[in-house]
VEXSEFI-538818 format. One record per residue: residue in three letters; x, y, z of N, C-alpha, C, O, CB in turn. Coordinates in steps of 0.05 Angstrom, whole numbers, plus 5000, padded with zeros to 4 digits. Glycine has a CB too. Example, Ala and Ser with C-alpha at 12.3 -4.5 7.8 and 13.67 -1.06 7.14 Angstrom:
REM residues 2
ALA526448865156524649105156526449345156528549345169522649115181
SER525749555142527349795143525850015157526850235161528249885114
REM end
This chain:
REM residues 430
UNK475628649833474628549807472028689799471928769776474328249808
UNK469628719816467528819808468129059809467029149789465428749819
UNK469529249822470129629814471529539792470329659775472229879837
UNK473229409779474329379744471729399732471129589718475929049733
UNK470429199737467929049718465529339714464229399694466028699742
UNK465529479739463929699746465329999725464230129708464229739785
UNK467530019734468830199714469030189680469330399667471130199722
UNK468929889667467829839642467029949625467730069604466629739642
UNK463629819651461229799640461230189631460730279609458529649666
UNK462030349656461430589656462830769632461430949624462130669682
UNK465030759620466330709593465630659563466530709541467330549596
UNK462930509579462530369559459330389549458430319528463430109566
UNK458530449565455730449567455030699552453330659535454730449596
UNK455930999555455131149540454531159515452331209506455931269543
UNK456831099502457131039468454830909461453830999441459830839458
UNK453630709471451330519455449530649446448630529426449830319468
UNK448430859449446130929436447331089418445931149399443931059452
UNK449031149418449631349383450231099370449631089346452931639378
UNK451430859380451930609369448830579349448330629325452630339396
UNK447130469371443930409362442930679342441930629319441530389396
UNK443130889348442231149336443231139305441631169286443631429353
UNK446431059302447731089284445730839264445330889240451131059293
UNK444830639274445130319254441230369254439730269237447029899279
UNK440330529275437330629261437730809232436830759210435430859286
UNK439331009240439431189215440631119188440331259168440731409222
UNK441930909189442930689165441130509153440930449129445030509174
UNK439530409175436630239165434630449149433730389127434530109196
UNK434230669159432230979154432430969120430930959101433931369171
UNK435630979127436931139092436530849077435630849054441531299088
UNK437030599089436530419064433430339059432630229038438130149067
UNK432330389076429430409061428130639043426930619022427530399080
UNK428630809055428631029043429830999010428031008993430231209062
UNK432530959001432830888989431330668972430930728948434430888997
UNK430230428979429030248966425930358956424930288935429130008985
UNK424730558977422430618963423530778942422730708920420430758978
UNK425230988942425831218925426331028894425831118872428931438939
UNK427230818897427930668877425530478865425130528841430130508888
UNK424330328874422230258866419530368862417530248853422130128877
UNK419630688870417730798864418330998833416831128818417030938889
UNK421730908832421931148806421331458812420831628795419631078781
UNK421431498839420731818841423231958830422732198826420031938875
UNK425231908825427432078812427132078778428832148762430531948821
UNK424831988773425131878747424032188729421832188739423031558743
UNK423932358717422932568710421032458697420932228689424432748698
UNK418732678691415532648679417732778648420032848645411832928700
UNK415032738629416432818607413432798584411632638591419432598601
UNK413232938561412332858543411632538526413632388525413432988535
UNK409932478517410632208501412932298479413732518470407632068485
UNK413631988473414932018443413431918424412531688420417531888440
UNK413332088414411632118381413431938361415632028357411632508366
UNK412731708348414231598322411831688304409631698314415131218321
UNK412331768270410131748249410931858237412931978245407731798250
UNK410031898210411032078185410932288185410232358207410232058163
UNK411232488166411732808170409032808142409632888119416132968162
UNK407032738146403932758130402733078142403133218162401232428144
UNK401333098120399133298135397133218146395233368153397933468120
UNK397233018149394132988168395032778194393332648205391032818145
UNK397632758201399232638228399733028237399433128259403432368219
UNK400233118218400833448228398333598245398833718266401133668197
UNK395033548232394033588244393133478256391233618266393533658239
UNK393233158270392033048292394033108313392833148334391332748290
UNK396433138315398033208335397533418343397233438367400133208332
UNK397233708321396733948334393833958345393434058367397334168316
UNK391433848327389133778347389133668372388033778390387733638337
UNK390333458374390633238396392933318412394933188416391232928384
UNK392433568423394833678441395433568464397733628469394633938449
UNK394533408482394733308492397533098493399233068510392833278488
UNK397233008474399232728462402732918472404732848485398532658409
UNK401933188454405333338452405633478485407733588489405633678420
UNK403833478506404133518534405433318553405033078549401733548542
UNK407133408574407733338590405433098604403333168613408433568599
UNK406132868605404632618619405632698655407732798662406232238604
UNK404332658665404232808692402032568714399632568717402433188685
UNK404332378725402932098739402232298761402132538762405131768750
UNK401431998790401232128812404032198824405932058815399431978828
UNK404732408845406732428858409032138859410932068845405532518881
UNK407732058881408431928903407931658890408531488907406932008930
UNK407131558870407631248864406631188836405930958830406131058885
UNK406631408818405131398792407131408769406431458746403131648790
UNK409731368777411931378766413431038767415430958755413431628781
UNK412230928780412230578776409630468754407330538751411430408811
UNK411330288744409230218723408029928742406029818734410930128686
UNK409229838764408529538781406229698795404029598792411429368806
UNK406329928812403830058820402830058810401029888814403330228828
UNK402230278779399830298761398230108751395830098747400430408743
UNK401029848746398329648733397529578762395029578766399129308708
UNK398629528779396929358803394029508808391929378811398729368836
UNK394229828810392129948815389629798794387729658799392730268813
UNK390729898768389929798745387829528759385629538770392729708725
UNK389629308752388229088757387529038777386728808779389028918751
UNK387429218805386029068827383029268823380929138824388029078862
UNK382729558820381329628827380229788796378029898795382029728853
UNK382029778774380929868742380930148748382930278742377529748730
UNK378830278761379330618758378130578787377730368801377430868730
UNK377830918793376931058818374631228815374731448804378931208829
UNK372231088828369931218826368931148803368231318787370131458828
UNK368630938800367230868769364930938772364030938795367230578756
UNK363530998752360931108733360230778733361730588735361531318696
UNK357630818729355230548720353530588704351130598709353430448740
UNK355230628670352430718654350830438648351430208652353130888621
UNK348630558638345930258630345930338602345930538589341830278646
UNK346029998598346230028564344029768560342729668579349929958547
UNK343629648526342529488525344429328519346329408507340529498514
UNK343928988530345028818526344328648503342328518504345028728544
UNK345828638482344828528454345428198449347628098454346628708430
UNK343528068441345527748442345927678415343927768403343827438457
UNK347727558397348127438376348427168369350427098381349527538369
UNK347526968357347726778350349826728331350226808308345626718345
UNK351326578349354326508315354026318300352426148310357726408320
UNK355026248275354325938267355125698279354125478275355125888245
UNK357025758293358125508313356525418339357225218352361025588325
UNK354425568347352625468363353325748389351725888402353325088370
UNK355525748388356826058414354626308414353126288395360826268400
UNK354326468426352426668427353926878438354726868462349826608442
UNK354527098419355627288428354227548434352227638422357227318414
UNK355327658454354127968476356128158468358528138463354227948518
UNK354328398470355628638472352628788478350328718473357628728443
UNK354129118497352229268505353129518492355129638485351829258533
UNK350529548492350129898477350130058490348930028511347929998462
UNK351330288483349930568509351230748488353430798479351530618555
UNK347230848483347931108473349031398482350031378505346031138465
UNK349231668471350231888474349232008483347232078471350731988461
UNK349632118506348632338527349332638516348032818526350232288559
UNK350332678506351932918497352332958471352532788453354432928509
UNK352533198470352633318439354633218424356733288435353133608438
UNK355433068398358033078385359033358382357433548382357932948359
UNK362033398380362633588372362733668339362633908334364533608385
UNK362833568328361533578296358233508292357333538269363333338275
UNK356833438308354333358299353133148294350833088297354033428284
UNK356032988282355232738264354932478280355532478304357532688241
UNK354132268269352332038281355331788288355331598273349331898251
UNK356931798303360131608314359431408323357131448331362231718337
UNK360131168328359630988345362930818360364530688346357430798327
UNK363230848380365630748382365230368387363730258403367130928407
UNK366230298376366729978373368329908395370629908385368229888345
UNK368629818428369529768434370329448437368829258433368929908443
UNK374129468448373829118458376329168481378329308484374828808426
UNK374628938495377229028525379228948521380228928499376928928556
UNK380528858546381928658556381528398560379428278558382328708574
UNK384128268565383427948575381327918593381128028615385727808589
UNK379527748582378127658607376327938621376127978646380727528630
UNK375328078605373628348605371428378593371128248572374828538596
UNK369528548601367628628593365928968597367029158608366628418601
UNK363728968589362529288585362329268624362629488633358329368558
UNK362029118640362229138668364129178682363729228706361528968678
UNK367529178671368929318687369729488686370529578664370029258692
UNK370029608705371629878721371630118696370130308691375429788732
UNK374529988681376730208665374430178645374830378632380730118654
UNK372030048632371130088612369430158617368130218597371029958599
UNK368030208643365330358656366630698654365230898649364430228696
UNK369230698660370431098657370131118627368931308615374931198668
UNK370930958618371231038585368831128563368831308546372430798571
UNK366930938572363930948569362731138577361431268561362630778579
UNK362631168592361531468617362431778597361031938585364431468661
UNK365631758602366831958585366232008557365732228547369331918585
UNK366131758545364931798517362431858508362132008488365231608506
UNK359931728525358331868521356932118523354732158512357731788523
UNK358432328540358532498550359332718519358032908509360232448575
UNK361832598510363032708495361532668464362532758443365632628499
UNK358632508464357632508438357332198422355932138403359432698422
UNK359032058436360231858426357531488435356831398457364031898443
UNK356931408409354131268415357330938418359230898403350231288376
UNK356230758445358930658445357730328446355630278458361230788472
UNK358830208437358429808431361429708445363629728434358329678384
UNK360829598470363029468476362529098478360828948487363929618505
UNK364329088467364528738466364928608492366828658505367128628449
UNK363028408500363228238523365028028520363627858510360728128531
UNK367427938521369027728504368327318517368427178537373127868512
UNK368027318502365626978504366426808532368526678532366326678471
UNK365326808546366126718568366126908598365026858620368726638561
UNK367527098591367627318605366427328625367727318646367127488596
UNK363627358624361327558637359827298657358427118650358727738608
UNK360627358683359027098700357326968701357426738711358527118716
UNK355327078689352427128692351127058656349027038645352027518704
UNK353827018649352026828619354026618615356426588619351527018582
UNK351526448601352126138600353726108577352926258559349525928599
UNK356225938570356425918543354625718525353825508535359025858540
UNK354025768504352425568486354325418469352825308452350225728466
UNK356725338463357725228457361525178468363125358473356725298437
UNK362024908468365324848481367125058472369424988468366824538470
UNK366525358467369025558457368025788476365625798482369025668418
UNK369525938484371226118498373226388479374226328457373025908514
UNK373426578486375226748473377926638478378826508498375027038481
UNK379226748450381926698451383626898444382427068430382426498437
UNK385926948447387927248441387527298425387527538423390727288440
UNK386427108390385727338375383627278353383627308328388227458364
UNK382027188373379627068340377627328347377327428370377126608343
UNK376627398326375027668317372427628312370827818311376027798291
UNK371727308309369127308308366627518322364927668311368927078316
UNK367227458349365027608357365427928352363528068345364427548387
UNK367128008355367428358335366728408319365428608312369428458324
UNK367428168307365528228271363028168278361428268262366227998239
UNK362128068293358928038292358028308300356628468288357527798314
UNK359428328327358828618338358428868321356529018325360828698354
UNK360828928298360829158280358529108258356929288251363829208266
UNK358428818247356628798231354328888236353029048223356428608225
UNK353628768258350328918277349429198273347429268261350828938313
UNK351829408287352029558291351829638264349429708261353629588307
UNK353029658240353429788210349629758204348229948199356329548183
UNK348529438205345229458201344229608216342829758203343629228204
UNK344129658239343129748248343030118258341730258274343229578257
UNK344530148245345430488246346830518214349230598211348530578278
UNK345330458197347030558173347930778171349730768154346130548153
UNK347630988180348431318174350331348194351231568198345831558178
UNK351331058211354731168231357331108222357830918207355231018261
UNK358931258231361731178220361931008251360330958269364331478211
UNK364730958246365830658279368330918278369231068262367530108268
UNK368830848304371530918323372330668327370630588343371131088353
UNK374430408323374930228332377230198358379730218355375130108311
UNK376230158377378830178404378829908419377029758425378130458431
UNK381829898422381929588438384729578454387129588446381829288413
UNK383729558478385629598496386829308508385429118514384429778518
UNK389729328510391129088510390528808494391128778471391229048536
UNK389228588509388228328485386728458473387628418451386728018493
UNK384428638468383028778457384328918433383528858410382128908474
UNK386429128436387929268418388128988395387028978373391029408433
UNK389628798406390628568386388328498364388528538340391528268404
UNK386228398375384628368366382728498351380828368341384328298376
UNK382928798346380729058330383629028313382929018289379329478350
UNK385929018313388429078284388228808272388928778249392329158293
UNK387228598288387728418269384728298252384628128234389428198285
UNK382128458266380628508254380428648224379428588203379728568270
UNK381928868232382029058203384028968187384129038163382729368206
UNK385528838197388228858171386928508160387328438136393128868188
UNK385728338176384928038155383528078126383727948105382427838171
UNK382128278133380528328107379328718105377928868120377228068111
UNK380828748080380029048076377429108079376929348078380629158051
UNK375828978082372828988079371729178100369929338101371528688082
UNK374129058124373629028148373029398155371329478171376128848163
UNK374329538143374429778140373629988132374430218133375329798135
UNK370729838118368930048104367030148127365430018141367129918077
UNK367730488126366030658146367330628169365930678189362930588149
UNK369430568174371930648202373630838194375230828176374130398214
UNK373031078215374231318207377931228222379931328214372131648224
UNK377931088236380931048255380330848274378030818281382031328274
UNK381930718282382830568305385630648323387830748319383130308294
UNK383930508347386630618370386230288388384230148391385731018400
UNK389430248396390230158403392030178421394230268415390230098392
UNK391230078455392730118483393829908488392729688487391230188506
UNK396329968495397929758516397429398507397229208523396329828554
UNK397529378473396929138469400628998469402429128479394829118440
UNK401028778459403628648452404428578426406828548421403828418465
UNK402528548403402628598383403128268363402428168341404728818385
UNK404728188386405727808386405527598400407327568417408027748385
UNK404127448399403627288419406427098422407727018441400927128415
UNK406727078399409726928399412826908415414226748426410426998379
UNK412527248406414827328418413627478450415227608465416527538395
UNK411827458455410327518477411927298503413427318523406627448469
UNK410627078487411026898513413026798518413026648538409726708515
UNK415226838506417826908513419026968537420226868556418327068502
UNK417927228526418627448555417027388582417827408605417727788549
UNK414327308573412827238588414327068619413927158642411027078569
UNK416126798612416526638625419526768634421126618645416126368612
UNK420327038630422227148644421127328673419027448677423627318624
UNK423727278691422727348722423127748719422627928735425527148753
UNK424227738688425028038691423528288701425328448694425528108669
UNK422328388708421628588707417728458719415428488711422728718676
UNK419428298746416927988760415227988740412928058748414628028793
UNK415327938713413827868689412227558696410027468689416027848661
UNK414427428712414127158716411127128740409626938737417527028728
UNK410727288758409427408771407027348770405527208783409727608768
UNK407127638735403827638732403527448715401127418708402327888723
UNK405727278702403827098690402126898705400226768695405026978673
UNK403326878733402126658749399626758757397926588760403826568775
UNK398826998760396927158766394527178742392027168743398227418771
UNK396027188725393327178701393826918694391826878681393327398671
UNK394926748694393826418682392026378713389726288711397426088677
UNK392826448737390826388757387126538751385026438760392526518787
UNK387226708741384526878733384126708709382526538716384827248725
UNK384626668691384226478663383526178671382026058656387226468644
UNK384426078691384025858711379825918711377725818703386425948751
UNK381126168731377626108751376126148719374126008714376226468785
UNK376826278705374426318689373826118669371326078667374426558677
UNK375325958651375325738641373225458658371525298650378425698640
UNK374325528682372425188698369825338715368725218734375024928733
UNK368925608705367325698718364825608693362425628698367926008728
UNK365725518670363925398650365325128644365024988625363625578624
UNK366625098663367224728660364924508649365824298639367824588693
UNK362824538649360824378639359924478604359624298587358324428662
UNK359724678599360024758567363024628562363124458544359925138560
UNK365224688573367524658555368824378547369824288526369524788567
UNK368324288575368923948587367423648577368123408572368123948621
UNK364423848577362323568589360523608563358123618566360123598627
UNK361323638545359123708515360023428501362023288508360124078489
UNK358123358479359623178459361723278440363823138436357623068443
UNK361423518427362323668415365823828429367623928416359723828413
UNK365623788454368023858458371823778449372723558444367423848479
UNK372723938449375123858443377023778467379123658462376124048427
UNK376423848489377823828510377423588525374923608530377424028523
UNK378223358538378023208555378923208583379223428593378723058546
UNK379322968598379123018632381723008634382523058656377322778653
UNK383822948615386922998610387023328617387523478636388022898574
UNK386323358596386023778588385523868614387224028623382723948562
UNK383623798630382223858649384523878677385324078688379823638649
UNK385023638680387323598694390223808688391523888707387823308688
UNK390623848672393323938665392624218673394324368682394423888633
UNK389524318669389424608671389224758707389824968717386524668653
UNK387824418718388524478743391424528758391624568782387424318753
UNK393324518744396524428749397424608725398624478709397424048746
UNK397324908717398125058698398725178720397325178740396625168676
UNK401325298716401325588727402925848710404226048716402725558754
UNK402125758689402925998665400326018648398125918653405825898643
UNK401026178625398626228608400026068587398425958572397526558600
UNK402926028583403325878556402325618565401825478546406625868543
UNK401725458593401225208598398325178590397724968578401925128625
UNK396525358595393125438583392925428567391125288559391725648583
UNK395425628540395125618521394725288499392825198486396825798519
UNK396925218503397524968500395624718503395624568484399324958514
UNK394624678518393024458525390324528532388424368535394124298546
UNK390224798533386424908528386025088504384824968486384925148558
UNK386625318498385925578488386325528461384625598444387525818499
UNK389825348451389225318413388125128406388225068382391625308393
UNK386724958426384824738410381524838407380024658398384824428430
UNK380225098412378425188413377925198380375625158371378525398431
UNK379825258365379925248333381125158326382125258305380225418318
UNK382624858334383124688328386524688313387224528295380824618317
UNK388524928325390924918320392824758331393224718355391425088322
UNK394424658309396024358315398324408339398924238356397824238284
UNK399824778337401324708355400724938375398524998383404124668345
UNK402225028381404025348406403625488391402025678394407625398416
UNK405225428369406825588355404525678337403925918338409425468343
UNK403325518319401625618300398925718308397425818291401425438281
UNK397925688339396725888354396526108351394626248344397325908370
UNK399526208361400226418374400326588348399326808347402926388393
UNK401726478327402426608295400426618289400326858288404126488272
UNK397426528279395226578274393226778285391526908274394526408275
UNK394126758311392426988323393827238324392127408328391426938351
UNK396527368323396827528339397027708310397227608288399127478364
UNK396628078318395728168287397828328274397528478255392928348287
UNK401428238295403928348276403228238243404228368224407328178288
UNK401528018237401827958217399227978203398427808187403127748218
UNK398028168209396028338197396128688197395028818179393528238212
UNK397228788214397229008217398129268198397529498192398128978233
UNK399929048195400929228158397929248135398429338113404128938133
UNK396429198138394529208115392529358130390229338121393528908102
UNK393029528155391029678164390729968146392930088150391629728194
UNK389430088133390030308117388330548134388930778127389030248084
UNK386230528155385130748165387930928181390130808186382530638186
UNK387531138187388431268212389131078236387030968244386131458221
UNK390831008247391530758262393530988291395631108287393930468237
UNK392130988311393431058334394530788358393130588365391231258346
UNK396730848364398330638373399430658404401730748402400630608353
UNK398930618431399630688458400930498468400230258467397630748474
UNK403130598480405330328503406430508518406630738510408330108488
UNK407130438538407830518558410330328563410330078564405730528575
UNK412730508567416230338571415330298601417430188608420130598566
UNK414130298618415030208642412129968643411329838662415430488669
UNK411129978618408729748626410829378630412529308615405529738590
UNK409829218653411929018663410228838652410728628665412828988694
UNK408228788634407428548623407928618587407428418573403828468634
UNK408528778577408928808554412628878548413429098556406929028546
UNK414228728538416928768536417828968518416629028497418128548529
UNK419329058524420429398506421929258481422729398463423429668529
UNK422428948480423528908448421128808429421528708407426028638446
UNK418028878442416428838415415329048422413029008432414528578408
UNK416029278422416329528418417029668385415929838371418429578437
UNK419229518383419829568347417129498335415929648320422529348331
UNK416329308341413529248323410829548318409629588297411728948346
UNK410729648334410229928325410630148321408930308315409529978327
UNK414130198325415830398318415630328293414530488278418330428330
UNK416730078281417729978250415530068237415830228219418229638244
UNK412729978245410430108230409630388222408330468203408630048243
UNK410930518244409930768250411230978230410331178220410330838279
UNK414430828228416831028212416130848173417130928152421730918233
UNK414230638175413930588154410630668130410130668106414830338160
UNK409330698152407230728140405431018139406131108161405930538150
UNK403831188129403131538132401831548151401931738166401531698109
UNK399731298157397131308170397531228199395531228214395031128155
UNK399531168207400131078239402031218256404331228248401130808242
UNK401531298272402331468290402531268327400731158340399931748286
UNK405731318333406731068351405831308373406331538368410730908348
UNK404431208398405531408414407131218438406630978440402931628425
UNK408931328455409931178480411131328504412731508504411730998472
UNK410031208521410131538551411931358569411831108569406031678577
UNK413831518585415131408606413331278622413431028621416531588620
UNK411731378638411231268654408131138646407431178623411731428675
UNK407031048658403830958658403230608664401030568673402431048623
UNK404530398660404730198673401930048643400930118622404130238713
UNK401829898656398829658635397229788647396729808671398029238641
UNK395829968617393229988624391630298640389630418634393129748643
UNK394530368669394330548681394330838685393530948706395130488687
UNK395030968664395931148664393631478676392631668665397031108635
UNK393831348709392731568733393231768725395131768709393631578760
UNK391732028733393332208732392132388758389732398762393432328703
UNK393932538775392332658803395932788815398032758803390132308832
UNK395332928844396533148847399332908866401632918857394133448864
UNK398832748888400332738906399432438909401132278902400232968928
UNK396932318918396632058924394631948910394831758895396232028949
UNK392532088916389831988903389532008864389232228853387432208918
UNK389531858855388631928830386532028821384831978838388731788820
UNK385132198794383632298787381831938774382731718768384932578769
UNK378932058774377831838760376931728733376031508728376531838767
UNK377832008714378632008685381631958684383032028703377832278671
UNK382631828661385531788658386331898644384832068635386331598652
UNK389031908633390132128616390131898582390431988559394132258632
UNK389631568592389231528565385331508551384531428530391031208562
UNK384231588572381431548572381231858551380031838530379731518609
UNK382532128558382832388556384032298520383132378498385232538585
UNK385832148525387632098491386232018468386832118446389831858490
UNK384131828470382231688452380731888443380631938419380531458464
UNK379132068467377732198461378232418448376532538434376732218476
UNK381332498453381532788436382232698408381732838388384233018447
UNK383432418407383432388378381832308359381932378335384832258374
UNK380032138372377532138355375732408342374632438321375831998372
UNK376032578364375132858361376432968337375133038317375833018385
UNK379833008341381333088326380132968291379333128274384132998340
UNK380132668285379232548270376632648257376632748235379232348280
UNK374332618274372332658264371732838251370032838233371232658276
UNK374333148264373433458254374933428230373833498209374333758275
UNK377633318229378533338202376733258176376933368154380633188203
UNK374733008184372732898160371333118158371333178134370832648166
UNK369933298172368333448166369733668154368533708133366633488185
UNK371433808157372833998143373633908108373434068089375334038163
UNK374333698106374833548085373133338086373533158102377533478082
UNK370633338067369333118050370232938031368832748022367733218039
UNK372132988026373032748008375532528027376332308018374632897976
UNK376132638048377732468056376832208077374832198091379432638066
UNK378032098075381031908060380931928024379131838009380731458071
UNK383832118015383032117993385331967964385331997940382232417992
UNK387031827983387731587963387331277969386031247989390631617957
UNK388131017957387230837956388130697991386930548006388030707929
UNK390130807994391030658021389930738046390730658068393730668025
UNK387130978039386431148061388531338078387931418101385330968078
UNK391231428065392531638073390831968053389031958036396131538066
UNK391932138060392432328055393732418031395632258029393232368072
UNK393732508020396532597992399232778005399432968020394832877963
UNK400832637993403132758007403533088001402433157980405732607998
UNK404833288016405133508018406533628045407433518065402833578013
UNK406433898038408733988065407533968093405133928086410034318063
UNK407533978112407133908132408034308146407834368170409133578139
REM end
């Protein structure tokens, strides 16, 4: 019985390791596989797509702004995921950030709130000469202290550019609020204070207006509320915003594309920063919020649950809905008449590709707006470097700047322009 049992084993025993060998090299290939897939490395690099009219003066910001009609070119090895880029994005903003010093300006609103923004003038020559100021506004829950707006600043002033970025009310750790309000997705107040400032106090500048993601929302829906808004803005650009809050949060509460994810991630950041002034918002006479509100916000784990029972009672909106429709600037944006530049990114996973039409539709309808949208670049991200490491300028930090450039030289070549009522161009061949 044991020479049977012995002869078996011996039978039998060889085969196992090509057995084991075979079911390593099956594990190898399905990971392998899963990165190759979640990293999108099969995905080809490519040009943006350009939406906009066939104008002469979309003719020459494109051929100025060469950039835009070039090949977008991520990192190797993981710059072709839009879940990497924004993560980089939001964990660490850029690489190697710059620390320019600016002055910190304070404003008094009529509601008792005190709004900031910092200045930092121009290190560098304009390339026309002339006296620019770029009007900046971030992101959610951002300010002139982080990261991606310390590269942009750095870059711009370099490039000539005298720059005002908006601290958004609440934001900034290290200041107190003066009254129970906080920023919201899309009230403009403090912008307008900001540009107003800025117009007294530099009468002889034109504005660059730029606003990246909640920011973007908020500079279009600045300009399109009131034409006013527009005297002495040569253009606005707008990154990786959503355009709707409405149809935003929609998608928002889908697991698609782990949307569901980051919303838990940013209602958790909207969390810390809200009860990090719990005593302005909570404990005033004047407040609108009670120890109900208070409670519910500790037990949110979305931004529509924030929204709802903190963020539309700051201006005193009755529902969700008429929130979200009041602030968001699809329903201002049509009355923007400057030069209007427009950025999204299809693989960005907090912005949905069906409010996407919202600035294609614009773009194929109006002279003065120009859609751009790149395969790859994620919220916010768009790295650009050889194999792993990214470069510490971006390729949309690179985009603003050539178009503003592009912009600026066209004014100086032509003095009369913008030279019909809607601030287009006169039509002609292209």
């Amino acid at each position: 019985m044991s020479a049977y049992v012995e002869r078996n084993a011996q039978t039998i025993t060889p085969d196992m390791p090509a057995v084991f060998d075979g079911m390593k090299l099956a594990a190898v290939a399905s990971v392998l596989y899963i990165i190759v897939r979640c990293l999108n490395l099969t995905s080809p690099t490519a040009a943006p797509k350009i939406i906009c009219r066939n104008t002469p003066l979309n003719y020459y910001l494109l051929k100025s702004c060469s950039i835009l009609t070039k090949e977008y070119i991520p990192p190797l090895l993981w710059g072709k995921s839009g879940h990497f880029q924004t993560a980089l994005y939001g964990k660490m903003g850029r690489i190697h950030s710059p620390h320019p010093h600016g002055t910190r300006v304070y404003l008094p609103m009529q509601d008792g709130a005190t709004a900031t923004f910092d200045l930092f003038e121009a290190v560098g020559d304009h390339p026309t000469s002339d006296d620019i100021t770029m009007v900046i506004c971030p992101g959610i829950g951002n300010h002139s202290e982080t990261h991606y707006i310390c590269t942009f600043v750095d870059y711009s002033q370099r490039q000539g550019y005298r720059c005002a970025v908006l601290n958004h009310l609440g934001a900034l750790p290290n200041i107190e609020l003066t009254s129970p309000r906080m920023f919201t997705y899309g009230c403009t107040w403090e912008f307008s204070a900001m540009v107003s400032y800025i117009k007294r106090t530099f009468p002889q500048t034109w504005l660059i207006v730029v606003g990246f993601s909640l920011g973007g929302n908020i500079v279009c829906k600045f300009l399109g509320e009131n034409t006013a808004n527009q005297d002495k803005v040569m253009c606005c650009v707008s990154v990786c915003q959503g355009y709707s809050a409405l149809r935003a949060h929609e998608t928002f509460q889908q697991w698609d594309q782990c949307r569901r994810i980051y919303n838990f991630f940013m209602a958790d950041n909207m969390k810390k920063i809200i009860l990090s002034h719990k005593k302005s918002l909570f404990e005033t006479q004047s407040s609108k919020m009670n120890v109900t509100d208070l409670h519910r916000l500790h037990t949110a784990t979305s931004l529509t649950q924030i929204d709802e029972n903190i963020m539309r009672k700051f201006h005193g909106h009755g529902s969700l809905r008429e929130y979200y429709e009041k602030e968001s600037c699809v329903n201002y944006i049509h009355n923007v008449n400057v030069p209007l530049l427009m950025v999204n990114s299809l693989d960005d996973p907090l912005v949905h590709e069906s409010l996407l039409t919202i600035p294609r539709t614009l773009a194929e309808q109006k002279e003065n707006v120009i859609f751009v949208l790149t395969q790859h670049g994620g919220h916010l991200g768009f790295f650009e470097g050889a194999m792993l490491f990214p470069q510490p300028l971006t390729w949309i930090d690179k985009v603003i700047v050539s178009y503003a450039n592009a912009i600026c030289q066209r004014k100086k070549e032509n003095l009369e322009w913008p030279q019909t009522a809607d601030g287009t161009e006169p039509k002609g061949k292209v």
